[in-house]
KEKOL-548530 format. One record per residue: x, y, z of N, C-alpha, C, O in turn. Coordinates in steps of 0.02 Angstrom, whole numbers, padded with zeros to 5 digits, always signed. Each point is the difference from the previous one (the first is absolute). Layout:
BEGIN
XYZXYZXYZXYZ/...
# end
This chain:
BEGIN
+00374-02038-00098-00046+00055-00010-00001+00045+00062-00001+00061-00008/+00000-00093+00080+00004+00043+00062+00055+00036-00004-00002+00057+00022/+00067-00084-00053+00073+00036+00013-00005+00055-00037+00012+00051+00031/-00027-00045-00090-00021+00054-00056-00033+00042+00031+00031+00052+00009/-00087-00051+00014-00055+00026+00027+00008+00048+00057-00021+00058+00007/+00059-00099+00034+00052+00029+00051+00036+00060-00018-00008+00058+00019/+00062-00088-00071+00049+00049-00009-00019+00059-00036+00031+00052+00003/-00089-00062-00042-00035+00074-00015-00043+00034+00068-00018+00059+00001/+00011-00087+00032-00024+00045+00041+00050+00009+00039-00012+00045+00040/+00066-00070-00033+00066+00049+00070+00029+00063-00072+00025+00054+00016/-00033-00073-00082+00023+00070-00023-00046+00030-00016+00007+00056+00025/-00033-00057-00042-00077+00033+00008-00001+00050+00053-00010+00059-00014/+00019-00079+00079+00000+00046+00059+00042+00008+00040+00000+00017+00059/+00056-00037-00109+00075+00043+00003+00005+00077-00014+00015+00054+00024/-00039-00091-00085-00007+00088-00043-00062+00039+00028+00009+00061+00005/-00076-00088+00016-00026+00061+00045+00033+00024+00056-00002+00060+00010/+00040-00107+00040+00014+00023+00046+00062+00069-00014+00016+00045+00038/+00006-00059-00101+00064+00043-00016-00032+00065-00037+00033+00050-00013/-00091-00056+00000-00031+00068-00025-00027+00045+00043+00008+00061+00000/-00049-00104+00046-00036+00006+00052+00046+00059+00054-00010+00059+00014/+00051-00098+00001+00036+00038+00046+00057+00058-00026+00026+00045+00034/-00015-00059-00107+00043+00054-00033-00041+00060+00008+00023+00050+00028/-00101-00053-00060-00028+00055-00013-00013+00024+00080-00022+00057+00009/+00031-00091+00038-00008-00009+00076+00059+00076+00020-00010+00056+00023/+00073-00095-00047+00051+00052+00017-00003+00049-00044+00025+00052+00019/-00049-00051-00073+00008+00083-00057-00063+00031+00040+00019+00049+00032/-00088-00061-00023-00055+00027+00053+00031+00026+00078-00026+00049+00025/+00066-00073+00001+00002+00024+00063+00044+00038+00008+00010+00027+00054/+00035-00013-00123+00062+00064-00007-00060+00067-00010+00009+00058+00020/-00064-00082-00053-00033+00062-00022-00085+00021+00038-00029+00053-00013/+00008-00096+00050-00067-00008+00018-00007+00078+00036-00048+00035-00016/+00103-00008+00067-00030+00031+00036+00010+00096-00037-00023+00054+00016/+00077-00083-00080-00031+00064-00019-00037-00001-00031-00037+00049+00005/+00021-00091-00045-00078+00011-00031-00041+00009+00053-00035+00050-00006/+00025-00079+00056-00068+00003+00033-00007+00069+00021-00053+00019+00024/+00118+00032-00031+00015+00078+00043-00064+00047-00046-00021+00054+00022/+00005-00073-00065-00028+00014-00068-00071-00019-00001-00040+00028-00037/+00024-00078+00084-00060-00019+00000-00069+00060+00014-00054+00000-00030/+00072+00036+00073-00056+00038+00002-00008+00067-00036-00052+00033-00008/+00116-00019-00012-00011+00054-00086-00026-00034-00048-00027+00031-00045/+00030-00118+00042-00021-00013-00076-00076-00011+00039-00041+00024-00040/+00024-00035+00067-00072-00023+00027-00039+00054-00006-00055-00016-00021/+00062+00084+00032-00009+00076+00015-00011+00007-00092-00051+00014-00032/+00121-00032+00008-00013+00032-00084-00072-00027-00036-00044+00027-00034/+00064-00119+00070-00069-00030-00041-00060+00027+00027-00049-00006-00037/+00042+00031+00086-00067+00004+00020-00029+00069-00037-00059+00011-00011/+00110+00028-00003-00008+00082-00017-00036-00037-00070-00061-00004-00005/+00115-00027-00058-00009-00009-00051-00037-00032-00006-00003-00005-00061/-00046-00033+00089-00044-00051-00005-00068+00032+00026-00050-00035-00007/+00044+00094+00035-00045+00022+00029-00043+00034-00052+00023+00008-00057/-00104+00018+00078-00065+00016-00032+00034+00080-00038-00012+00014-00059/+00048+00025+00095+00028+00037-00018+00032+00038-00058-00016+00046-00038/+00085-00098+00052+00052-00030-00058-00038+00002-00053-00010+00046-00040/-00020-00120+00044-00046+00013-00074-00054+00024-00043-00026-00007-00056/+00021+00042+00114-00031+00061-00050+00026+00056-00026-00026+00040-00039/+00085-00040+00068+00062+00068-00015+00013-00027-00061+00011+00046-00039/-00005-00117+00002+00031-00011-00046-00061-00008-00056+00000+00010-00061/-00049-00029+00103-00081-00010-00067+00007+00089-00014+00013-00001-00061/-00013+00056+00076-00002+00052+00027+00043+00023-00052-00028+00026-00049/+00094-00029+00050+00063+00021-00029-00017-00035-00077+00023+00027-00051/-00062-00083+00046+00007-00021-00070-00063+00004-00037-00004-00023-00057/-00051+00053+00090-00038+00031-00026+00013+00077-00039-00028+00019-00052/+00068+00013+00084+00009+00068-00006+00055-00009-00039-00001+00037-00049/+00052-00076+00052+00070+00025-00031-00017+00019-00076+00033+00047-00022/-00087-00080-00028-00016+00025-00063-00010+00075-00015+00026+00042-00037/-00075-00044+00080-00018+00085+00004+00067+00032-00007+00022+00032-00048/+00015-00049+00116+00059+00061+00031+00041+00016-00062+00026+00055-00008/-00022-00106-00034+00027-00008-00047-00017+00036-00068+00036+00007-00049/-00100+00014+00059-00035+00024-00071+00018+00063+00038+00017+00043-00040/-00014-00025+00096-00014+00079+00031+00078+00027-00001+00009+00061-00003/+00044-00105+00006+00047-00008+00002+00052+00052-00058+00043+00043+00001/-00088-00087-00050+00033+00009-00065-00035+00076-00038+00027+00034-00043/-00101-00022+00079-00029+00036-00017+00034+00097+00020+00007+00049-00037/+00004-00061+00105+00053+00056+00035+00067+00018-00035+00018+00057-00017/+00011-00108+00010+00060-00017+00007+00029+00069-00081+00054+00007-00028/-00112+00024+00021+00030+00048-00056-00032+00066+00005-00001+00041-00046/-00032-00030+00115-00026+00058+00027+00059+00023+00051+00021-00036+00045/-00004+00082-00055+00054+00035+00056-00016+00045+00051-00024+00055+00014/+00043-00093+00002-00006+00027+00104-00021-00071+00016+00021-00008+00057/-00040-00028-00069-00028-00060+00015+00033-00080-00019-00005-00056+00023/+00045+00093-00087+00033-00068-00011+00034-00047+00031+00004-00057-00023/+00031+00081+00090+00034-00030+00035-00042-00052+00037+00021-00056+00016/-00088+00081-00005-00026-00075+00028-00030-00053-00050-00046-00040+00011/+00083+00047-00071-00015-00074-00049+00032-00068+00016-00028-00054+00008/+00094+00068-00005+00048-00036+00044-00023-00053+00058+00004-00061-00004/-00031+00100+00061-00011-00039+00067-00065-00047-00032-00001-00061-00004/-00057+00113-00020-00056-00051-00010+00010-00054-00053-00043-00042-00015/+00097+00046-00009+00012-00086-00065+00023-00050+00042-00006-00061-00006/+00050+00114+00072+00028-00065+00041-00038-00045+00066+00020-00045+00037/-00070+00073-00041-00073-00023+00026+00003-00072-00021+00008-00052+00032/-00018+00065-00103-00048-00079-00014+00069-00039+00026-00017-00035+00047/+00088+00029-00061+00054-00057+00013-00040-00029+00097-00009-00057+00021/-00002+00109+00006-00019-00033+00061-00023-00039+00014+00024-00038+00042/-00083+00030-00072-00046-00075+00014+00040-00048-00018-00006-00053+00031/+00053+00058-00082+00043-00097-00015+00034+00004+00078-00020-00041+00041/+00064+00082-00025+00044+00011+00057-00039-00015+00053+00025-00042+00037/-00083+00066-00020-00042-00042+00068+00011-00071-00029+00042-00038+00025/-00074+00022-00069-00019-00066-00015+00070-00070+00001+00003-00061+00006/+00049+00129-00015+00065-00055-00009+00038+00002+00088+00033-00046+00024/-00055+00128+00021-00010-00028+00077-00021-00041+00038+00015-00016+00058/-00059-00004-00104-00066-00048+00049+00014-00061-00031-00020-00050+00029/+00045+00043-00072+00019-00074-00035+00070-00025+00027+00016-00059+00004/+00026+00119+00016+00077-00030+00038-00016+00002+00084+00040-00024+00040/-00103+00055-00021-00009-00039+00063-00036-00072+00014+00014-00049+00034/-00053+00064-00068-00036-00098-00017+00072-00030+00010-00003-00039+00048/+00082+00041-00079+00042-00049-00010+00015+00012+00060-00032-00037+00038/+00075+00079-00006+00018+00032+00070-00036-00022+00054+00028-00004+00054/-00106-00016-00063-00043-00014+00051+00019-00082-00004+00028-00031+00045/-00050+00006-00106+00008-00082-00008+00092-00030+00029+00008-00058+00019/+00041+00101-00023+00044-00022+00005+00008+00009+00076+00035-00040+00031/-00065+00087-00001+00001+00006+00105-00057-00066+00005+00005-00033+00051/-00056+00014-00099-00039-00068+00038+00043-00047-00011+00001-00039+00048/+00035+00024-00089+00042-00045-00021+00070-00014+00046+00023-00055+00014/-00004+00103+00000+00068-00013+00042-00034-00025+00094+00031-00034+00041/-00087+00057-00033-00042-00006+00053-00022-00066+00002+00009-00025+00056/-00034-00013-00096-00016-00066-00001+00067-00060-00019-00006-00060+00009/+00065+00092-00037+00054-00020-00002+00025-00060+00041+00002-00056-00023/+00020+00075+00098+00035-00025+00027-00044-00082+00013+00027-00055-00001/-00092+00068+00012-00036-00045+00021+00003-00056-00057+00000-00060+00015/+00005+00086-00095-00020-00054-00038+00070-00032+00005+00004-00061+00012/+00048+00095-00021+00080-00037+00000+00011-00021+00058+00054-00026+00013/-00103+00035+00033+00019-00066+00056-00030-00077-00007+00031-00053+00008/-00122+00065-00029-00008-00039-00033+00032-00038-00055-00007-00061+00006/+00042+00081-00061+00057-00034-00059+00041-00046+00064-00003-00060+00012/+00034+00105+00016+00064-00013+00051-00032-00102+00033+00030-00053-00012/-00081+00061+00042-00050-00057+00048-00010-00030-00071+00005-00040+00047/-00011+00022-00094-00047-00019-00060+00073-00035-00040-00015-00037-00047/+00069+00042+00056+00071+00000-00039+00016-00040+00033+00017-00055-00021/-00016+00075+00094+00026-00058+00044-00045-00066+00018+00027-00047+00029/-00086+00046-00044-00053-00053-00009+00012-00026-00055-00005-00062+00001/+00020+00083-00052+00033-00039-00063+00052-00046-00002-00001-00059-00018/+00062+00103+00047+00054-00053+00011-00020-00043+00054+00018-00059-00001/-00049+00079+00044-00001-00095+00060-00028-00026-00045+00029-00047-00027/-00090+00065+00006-00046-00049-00042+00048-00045-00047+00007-00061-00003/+00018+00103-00026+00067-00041-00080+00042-00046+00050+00006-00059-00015/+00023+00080+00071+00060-00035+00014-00044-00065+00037+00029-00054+00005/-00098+00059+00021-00038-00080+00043+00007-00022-00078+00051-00035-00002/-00077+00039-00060-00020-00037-00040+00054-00015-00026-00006-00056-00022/+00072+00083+00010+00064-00025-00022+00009-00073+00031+00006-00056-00024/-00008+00092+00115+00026-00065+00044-00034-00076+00008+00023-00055+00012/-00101+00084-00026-00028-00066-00013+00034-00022-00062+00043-00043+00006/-00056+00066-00068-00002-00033-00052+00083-00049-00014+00012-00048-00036/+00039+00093+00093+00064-00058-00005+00007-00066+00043+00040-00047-00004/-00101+00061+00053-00005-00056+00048+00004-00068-00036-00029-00011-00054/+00070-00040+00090-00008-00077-00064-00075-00020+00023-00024+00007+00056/-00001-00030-00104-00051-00049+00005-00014-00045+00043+00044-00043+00006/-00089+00038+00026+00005-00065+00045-00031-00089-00078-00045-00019-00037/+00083+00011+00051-00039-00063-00022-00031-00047+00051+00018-00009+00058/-00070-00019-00091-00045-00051+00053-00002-00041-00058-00024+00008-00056/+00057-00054+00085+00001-00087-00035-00030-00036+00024+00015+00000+00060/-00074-00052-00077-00016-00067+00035+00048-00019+00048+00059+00018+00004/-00089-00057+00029+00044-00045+00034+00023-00075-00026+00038-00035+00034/
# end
């Protein structure tokens, strides 16, 4: 049962150590350009996330109905018709903030993520290699012979 026990845990943290440090080397081909990025995406989230922002978009989607009735209402008076056009393309705005501010949320989560990175795949790395000693003591006990103790 120790030998079993063992040998799942040296592959066990075989294969972390081989993930661990793979994703180790694909991260450190790329860490430092992402991180070049870090303070435009930090800057975007803060814009899009701000008291501002959302009210430009509560704002934009309150009104876009209207722009739209006023829109359609012009749009057959001449001299004027030409601004039917811009005001229909009003209301598309508010999805477009909303789909800005939703691809910086990912942009933001993916700079915390590569940032806390290195630290957790070192941890895997220490945690893989505690696996295999652990598997290979319990292998080595478990082949040790037995002592027997016989009467005398």
């Amino acid at each position: 049962m120790a030998s079993t026990l063992g040998g799942f845990l040296i592959g066990f943290g075989l294969c972390l150590l081989l993930v661990s440090l793979g994703t180790y080397v694909v991260l450190s081909q790329y860490y430092s350009q992402i991180m070049e990025w870090r303070d435009e995406v930090e800057q975007i989230y803060e814009i899009t996330h701000s008291s501002a922002y959302e009210s430009a978009i509560n704002a934009l989607d309150f009104i876009s109905p209207g722009l739209n009735a006023i829109a359609d209402a012009i749009s057959w008076i001449p001299g004027i018709s030409q601004y039917a056009e811009p005001l229909r393309q009003i209301s598309g705005v508010s999805s477009t903030m909303k789909q800005i501010r939703s691809a910086s949320e990912t942009a933001y989560q993916v700079i915390q993520a590569v940032q806390v990175a290195p630290q957790l795949l070192t941890y895997g790395t220490i945690l893989a290699l505690i696996l295999i000693i652990v598997g290979a003591v319990l292998i080595s006990r478990a082949k040790r012979p037995l002592k027997a103790t016989y009467p005398p």
